[in-house]
PDB file of N, CA, C and O in Angstrom:
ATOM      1  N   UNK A   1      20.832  31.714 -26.668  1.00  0.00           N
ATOM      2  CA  UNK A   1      20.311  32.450 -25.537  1.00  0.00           C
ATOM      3  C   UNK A   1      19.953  33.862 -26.023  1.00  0.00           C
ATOM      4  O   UNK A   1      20.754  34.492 -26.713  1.00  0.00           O
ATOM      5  N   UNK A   2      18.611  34.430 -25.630  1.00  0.00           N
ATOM      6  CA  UNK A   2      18.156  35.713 -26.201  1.00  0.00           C
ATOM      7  C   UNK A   2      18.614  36.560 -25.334  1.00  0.00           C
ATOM      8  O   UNK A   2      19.171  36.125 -24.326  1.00  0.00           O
ATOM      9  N   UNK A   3      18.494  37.761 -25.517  1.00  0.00           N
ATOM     10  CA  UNK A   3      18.921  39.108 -24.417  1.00  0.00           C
ATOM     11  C   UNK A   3      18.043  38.819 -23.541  1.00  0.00           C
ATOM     12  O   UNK A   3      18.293  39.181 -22.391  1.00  0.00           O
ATOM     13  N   UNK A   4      16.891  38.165 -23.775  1.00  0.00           N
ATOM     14  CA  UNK A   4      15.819  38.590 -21.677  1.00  0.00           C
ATOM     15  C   UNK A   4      16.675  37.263 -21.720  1.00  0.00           C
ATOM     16  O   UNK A   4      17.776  37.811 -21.757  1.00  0.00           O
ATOM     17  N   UNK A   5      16.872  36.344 -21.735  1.00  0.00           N
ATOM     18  CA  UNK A   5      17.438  35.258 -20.784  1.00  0.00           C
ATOM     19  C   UNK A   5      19.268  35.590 -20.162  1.00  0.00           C
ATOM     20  O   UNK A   5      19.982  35.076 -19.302  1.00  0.00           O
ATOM     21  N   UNK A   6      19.414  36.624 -21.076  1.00  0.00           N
ATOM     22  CA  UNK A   6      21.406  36.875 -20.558  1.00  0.00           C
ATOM     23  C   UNK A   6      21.098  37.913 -19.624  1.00  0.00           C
ATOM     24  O   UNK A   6      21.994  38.253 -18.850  1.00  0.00           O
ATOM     25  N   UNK A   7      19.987  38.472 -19.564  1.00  0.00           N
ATOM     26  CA  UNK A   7      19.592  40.117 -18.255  1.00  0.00           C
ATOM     27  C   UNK A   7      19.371  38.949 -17.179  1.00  0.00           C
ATOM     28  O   UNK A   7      20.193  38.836 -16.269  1.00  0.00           O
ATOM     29  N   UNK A   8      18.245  38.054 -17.268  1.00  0.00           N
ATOM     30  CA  UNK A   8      17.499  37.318 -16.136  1.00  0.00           C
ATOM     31  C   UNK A   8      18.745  36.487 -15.645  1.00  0.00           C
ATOM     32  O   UNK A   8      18.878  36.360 -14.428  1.00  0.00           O
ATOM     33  N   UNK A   9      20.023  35.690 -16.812  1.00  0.00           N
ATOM     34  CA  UNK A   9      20.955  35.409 -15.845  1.00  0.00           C
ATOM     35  C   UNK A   9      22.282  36.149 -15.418  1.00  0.00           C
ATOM     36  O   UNK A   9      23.110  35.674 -14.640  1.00  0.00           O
ATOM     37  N   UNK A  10      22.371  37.401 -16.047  1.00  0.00           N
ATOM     38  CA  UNK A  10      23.002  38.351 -14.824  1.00  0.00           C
ATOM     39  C   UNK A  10      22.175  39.318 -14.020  1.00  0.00           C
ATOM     40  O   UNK A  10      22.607  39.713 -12.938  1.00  0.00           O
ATOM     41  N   UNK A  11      21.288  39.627 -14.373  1.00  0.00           N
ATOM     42  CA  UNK A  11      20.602  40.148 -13.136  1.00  0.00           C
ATOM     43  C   UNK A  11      19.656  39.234 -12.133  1.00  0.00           C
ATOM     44  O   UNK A  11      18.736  39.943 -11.726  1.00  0.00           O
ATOM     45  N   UNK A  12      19.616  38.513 -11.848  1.00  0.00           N
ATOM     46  CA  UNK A  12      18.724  37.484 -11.468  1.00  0.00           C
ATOM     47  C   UNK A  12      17.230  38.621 -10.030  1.00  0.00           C
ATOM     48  O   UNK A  12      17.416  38.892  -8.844  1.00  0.00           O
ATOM     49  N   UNK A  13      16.358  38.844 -10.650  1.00  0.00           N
ATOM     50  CA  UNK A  13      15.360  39.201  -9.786  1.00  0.00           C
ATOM     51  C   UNK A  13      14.422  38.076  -8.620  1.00  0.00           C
ATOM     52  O   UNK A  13      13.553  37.286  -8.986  1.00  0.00           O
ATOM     53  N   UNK A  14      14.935  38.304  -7.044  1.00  0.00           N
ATOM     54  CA  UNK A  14      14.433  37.151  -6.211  1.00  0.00           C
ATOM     55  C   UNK A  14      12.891  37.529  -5.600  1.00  0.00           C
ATOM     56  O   UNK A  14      12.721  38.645  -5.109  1.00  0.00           O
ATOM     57  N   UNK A  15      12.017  36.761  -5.641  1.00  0.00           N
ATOM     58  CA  UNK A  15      10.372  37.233  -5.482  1.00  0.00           C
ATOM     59  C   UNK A  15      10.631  37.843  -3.778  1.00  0.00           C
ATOM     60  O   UNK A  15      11.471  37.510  -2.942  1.00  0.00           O
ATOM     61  N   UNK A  16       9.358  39.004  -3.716  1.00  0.00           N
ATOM     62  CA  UNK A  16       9.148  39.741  -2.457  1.00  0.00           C
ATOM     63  C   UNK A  16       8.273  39.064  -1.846  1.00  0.00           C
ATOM     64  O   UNK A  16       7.326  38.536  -2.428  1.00  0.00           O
ATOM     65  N   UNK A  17       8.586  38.955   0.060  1.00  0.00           N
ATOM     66  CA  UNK A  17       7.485  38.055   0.757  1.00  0.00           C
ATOM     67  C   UNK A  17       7.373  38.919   1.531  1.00  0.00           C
ATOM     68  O   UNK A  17       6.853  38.609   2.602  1.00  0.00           O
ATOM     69  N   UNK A  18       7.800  40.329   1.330  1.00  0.00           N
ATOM     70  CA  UNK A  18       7.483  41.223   2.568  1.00  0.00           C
ATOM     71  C   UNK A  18       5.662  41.755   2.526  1.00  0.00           C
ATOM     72  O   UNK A  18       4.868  41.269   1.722  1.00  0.00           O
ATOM     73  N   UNK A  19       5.324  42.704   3.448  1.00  0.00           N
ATOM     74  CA  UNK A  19       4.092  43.334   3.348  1.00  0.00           C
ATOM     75  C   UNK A  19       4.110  44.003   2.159  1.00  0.00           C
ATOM     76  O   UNK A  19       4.793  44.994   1.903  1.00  0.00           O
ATOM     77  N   UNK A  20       3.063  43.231   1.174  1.00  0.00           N
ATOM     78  CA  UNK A  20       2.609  44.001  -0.259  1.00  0.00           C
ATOM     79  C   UNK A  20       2.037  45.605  -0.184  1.00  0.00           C
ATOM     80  O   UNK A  20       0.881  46.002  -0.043  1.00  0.00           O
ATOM     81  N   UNK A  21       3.144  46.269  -0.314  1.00  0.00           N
ATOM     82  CA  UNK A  21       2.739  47.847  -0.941  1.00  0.00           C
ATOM     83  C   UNK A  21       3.347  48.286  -2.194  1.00  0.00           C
ATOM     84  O   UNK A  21       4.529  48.074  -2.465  1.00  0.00           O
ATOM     85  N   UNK A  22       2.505  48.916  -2.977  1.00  0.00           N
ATOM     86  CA  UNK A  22       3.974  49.251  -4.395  1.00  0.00           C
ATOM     87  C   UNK A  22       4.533  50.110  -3.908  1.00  0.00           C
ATOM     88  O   UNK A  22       4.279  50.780  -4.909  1.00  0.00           O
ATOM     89  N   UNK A  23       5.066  50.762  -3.322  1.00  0.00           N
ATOM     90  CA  UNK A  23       6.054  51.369  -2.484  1.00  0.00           C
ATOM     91  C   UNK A  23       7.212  50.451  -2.082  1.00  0.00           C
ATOM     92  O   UNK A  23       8.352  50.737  -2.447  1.00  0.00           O
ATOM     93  N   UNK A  24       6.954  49.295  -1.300  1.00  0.00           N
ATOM     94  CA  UNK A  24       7.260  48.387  -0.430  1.00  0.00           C
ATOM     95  C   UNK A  24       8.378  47.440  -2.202  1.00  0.00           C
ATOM     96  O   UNK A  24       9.600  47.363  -2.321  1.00  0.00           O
ATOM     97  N   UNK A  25       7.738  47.140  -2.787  1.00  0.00           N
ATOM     98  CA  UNK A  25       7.654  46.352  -4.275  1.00  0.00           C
ATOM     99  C   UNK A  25       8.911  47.482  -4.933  1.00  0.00           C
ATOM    100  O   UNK A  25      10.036  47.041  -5.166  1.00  0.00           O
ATOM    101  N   UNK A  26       8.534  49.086  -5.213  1.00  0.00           N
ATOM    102  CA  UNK A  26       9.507  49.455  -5.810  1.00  0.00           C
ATOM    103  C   UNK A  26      10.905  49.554  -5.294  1.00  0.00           C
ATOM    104  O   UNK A  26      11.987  49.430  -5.867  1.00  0.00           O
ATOM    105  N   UNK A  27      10.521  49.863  -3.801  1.00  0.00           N
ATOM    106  CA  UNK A  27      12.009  49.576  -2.883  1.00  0.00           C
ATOM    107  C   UNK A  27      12.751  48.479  -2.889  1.00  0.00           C
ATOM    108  O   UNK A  27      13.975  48.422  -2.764  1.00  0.00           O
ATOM    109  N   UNK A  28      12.050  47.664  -3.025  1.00  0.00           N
ATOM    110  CA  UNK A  28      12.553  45.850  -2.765  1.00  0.00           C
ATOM    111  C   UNK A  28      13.691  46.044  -4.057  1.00  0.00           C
ATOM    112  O   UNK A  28      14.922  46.058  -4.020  1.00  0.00           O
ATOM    113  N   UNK A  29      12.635  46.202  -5.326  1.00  0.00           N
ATOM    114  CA  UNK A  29      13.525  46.644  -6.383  1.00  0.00           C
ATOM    115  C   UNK A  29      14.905  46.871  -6.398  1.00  0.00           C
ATOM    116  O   UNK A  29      15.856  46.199  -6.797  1.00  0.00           O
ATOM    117  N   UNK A  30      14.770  48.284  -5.725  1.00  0.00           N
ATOM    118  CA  UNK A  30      15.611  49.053  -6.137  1.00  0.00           C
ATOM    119  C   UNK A  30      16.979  48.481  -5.208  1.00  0.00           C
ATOM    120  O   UNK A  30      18.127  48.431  -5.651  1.00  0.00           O
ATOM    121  N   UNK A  31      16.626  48.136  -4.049  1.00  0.00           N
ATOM    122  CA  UNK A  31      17.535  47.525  -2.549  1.00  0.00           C
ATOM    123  C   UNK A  31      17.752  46.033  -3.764  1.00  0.00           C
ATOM    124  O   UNK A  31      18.683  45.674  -3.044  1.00  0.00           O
ATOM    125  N   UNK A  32      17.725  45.166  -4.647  1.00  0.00           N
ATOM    126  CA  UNK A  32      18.390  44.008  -5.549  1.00  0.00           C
ATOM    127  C   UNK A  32      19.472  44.560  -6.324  1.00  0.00           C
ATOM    128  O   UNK A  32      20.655  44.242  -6.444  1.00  0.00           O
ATOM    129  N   UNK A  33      18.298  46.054  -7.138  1.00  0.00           N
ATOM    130  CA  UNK A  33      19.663  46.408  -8.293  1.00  0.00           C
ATOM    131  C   UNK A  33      21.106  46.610  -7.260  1.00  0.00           C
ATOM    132  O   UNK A  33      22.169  46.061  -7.548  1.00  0.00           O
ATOM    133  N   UNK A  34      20.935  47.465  -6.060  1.00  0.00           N
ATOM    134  CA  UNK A  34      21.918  48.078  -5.478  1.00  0.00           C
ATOM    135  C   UNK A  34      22.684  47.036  -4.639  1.00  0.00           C
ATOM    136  O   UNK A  34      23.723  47.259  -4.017  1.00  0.00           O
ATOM    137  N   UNK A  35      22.047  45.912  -4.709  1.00  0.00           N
ATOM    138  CA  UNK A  35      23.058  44.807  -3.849  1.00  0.00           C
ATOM    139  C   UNK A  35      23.606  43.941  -5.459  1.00  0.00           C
ATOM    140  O   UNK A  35      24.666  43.320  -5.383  1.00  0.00           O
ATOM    141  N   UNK A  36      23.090  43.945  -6.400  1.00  0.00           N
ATOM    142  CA  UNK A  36      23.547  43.337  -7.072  1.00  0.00           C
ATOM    143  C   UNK A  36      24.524  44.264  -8.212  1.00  0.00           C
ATOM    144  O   UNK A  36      24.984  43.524  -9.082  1.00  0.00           O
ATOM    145  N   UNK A  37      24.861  45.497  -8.346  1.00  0.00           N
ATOM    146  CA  UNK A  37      25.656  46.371  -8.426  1.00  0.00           C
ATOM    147  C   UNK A  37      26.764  46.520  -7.689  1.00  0.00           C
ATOM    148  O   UNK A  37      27.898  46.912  -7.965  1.00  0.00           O
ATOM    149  N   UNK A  38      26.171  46.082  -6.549  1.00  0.00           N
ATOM    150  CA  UNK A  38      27.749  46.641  -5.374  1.00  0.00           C
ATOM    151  C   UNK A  38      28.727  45.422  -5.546  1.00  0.00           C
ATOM    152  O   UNK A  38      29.917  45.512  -5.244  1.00  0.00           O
ATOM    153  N   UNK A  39      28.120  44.202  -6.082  1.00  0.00           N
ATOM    154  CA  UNK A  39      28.779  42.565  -6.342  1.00  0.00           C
ATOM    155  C   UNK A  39      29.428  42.699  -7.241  1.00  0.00           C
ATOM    156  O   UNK A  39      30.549  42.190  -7.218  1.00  0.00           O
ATOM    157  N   UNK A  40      29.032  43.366  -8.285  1.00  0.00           N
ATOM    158  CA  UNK A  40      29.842  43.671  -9.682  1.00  0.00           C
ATOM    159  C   UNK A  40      30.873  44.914  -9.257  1.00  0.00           C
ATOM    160  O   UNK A  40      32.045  44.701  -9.570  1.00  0.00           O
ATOM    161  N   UNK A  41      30.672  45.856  -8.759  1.00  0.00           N
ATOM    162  CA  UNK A  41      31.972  46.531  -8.301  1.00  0.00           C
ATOM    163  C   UNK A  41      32.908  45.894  -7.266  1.00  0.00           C
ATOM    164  O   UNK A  41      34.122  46.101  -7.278  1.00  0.00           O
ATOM    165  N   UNK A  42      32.269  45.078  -6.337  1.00  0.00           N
ATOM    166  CA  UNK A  42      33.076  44.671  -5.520  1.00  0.00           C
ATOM    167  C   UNK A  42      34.219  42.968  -6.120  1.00  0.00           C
ATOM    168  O   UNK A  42      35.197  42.407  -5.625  1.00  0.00           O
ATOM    169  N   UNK A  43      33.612  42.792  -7.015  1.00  0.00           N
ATOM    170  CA  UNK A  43      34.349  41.904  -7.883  1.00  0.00           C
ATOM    171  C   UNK A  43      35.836  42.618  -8.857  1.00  0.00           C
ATOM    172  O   UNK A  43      37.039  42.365  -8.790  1.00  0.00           O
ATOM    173  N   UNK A  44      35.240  43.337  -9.502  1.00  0.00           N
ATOM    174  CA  UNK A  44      36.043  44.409 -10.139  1.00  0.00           C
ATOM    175  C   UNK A  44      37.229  44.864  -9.343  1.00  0.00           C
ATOM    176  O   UNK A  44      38.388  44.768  -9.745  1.00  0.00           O
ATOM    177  N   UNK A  45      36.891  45.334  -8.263  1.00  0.00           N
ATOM    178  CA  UNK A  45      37.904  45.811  -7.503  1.00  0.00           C
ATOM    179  C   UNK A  45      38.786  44.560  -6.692  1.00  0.00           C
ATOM    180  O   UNK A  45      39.913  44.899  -6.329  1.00  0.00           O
ATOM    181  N   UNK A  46      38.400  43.260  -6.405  1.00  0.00           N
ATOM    182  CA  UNK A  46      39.062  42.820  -6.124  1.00  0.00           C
ATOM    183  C   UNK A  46      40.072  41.697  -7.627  1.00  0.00           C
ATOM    184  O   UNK A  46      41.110  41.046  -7.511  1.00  0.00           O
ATOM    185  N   UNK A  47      39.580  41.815  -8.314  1.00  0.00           N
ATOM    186  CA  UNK A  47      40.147  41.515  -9.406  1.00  0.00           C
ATOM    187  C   UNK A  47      41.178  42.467 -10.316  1.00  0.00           C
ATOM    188  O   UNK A  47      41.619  42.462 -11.466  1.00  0.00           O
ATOM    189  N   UNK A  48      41.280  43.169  -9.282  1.00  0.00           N
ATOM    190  CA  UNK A  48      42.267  44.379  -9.808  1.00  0.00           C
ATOM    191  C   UNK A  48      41.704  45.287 -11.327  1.00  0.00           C
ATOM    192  O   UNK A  48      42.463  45.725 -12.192  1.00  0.00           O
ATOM    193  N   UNK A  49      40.568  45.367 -11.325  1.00  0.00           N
ATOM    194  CA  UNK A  49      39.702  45.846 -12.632  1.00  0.00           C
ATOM    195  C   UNK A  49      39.667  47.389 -11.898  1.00  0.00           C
ATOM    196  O   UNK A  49      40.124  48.325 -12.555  1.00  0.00           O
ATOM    197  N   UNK A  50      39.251  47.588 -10.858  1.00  0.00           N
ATOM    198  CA  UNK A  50      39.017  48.590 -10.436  1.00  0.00           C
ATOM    199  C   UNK A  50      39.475  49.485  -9.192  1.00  0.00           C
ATOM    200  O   UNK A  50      38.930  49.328  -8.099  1.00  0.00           O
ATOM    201  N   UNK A  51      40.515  50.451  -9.387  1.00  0.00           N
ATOM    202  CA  UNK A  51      40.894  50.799  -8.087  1.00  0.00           C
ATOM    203  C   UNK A  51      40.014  51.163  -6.567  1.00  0.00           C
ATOM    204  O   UNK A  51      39.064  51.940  -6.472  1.00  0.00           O
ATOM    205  N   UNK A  52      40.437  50.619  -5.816  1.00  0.00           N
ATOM    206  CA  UNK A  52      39.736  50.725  -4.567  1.00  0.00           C
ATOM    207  C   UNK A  52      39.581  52.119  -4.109  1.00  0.00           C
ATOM    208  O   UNK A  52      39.129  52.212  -2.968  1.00  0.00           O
ATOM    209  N   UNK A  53      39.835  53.194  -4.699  1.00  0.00           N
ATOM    210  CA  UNK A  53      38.996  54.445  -4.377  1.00  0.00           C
ATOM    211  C   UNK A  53      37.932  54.912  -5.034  1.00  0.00           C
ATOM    212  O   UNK A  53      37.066  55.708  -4.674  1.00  0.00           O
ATOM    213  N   UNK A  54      38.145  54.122  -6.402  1.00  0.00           N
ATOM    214  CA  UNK A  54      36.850  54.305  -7.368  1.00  0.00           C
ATOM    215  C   UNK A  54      35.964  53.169  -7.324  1.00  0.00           C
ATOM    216  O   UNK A  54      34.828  53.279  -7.786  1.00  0.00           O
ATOM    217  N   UNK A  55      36.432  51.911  -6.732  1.00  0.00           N
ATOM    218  CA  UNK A  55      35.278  51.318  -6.151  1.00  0.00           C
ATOM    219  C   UNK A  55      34.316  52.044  -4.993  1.00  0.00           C
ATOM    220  O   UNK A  55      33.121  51.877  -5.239  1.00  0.00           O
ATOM    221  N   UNK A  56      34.538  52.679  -3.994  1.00  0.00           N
ATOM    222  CA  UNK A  56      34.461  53.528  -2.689  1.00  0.00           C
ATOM    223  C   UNK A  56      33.629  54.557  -3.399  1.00  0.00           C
ATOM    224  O   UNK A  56      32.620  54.899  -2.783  1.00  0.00           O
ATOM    225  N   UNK A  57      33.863  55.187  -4.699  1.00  0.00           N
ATOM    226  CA  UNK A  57      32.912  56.318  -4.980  1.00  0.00           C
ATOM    227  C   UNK A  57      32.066  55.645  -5.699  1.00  0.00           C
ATOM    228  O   UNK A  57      31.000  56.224  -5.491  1.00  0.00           O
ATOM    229  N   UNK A  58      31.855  54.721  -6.468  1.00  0.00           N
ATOM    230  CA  UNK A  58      30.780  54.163  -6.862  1.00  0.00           C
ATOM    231  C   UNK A  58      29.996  53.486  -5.514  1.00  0.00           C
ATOM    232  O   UNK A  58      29.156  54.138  -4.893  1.00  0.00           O
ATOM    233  N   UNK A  59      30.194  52.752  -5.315  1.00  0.00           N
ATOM    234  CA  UNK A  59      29.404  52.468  -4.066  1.00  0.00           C
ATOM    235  C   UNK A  59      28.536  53.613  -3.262  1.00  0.00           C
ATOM    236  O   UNK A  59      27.316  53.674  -3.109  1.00  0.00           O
ATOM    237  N   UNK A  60      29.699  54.610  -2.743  1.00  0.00           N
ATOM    238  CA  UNK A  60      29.030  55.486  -1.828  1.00  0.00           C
ATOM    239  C   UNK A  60      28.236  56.370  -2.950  1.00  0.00           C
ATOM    240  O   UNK A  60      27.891  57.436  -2.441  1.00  0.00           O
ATOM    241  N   UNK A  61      27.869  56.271  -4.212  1.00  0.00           N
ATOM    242  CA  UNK A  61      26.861  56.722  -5.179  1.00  0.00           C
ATOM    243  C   UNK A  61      25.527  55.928  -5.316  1.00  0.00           C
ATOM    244  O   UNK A  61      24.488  56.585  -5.374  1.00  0.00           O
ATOM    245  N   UNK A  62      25.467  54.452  -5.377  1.00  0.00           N
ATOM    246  CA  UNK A  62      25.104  54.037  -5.462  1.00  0.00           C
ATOM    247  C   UNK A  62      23.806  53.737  -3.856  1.00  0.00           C
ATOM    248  O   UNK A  62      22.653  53.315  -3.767  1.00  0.00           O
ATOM    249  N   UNK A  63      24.675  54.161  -3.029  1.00  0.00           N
ATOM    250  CA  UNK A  63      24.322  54.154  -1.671  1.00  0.00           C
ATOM    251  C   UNK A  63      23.462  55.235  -1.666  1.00  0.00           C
ATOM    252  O   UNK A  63      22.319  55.035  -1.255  1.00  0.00           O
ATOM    253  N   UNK A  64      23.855  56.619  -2.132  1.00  0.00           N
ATOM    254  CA  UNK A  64      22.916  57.924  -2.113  1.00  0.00           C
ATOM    255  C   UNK A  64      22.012  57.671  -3.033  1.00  0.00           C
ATOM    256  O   UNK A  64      21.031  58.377  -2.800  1.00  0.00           O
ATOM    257  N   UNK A  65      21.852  57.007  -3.972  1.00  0.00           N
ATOM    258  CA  UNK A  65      20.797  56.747  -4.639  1.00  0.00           C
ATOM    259  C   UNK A  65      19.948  55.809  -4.332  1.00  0.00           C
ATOM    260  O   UNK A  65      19.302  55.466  -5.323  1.00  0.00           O
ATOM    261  N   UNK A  66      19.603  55.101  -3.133  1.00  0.00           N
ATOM    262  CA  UNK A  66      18.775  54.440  -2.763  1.00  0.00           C
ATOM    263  C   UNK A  66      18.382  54.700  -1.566  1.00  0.00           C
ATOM    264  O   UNK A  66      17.347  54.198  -1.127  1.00  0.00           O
ATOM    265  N   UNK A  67      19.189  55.572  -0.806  1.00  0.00           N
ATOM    266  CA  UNK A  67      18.491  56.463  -0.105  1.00  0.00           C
ATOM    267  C   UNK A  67      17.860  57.241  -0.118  1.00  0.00           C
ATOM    268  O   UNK A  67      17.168  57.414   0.886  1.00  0.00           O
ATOM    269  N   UNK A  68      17.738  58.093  -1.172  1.00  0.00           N
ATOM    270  CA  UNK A  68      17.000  58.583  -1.960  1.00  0.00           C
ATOM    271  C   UNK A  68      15.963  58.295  -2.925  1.00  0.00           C
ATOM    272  O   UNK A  68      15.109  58.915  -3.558  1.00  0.00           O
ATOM    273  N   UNK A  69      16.298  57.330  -2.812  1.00  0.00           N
ATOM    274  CA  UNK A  69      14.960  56.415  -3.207  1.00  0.00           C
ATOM    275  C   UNK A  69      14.047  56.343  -2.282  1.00  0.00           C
ATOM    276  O   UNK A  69      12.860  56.624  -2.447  1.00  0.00           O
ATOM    277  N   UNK A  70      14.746  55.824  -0.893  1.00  0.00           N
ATOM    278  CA  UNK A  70      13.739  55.261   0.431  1.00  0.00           C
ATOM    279  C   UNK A  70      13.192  56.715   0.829  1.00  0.00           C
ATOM    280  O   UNK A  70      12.099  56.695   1.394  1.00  0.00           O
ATOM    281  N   UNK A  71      13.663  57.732   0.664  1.00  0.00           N
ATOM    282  CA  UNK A  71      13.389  59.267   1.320  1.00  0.00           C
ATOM    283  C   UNK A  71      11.864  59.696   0.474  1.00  0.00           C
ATOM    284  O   UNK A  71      10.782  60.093   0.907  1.00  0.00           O
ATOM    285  N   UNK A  72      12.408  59.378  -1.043  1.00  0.00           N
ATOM    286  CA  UNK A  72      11.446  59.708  -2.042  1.00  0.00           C
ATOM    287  C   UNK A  72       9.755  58.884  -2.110  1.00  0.00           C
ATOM    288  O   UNK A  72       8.769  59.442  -2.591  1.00  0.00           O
ATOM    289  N   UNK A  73       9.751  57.663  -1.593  1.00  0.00           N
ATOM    290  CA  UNK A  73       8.511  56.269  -1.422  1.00  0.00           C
ATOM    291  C   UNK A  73       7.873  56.951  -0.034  1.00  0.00           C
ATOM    292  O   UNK A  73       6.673  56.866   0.228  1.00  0.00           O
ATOM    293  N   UNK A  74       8.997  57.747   0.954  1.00  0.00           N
ATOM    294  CA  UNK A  74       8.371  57.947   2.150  1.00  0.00           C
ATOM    295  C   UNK A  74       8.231  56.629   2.987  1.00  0.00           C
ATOM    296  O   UNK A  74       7.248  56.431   3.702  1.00  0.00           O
ATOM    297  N   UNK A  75       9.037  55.934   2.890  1.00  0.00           N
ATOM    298  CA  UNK A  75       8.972  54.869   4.062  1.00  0.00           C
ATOM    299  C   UNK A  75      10.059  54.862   4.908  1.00  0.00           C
ATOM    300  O   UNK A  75      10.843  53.951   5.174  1.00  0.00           O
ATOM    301  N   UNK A  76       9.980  56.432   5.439  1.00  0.00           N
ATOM    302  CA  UNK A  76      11.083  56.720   6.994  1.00  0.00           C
ATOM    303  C   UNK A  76       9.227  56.293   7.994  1.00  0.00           C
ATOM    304  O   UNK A  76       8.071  56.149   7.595  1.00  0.00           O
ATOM    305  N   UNK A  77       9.722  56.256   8.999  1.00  0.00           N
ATOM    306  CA  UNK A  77       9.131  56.058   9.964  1.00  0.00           C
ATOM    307  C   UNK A  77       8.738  57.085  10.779  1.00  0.00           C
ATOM    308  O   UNK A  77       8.106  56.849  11.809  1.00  0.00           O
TER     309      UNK A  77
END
């Protein structure tokens, strides 16, 4: 197994069916890494890998950074 096939099977990227904008495309993005980040901390922490207050600050980091993402594309309403 090469490195793009061990990224594609831990990161697994799922296709966008929303309204095509690259805006719309980089958000989609970024809203996978951050759900598929919060799975790997939230594993960690329940596997006793990671204490549950430093799970809580990664998350709520991870959270400001994709809000900041959505602030930055300009797709508030």
């Amino acid at each position: 197994m090469n490195a793009y096939d061990k990224n594609q099977f831990l990161c697994p990227k799922s296709a966008y069916y929303g309204e095509f904008t690259p805006k719309h495309l980089v958000f989609n993005a970024n809203l996978q890494e951050f759900s598929q980040r919060v799975g790997y901390i939230s594993s960690l922490e329940t596997g006793g890998k990671l204490a549950p207050e430093e799970a809580y600050q990664q998350v709520k980091q991870l959270w400001k950074q994709l809000k900041r993402s959505y602030k930055t594309l300009e797709l508030e309403s």
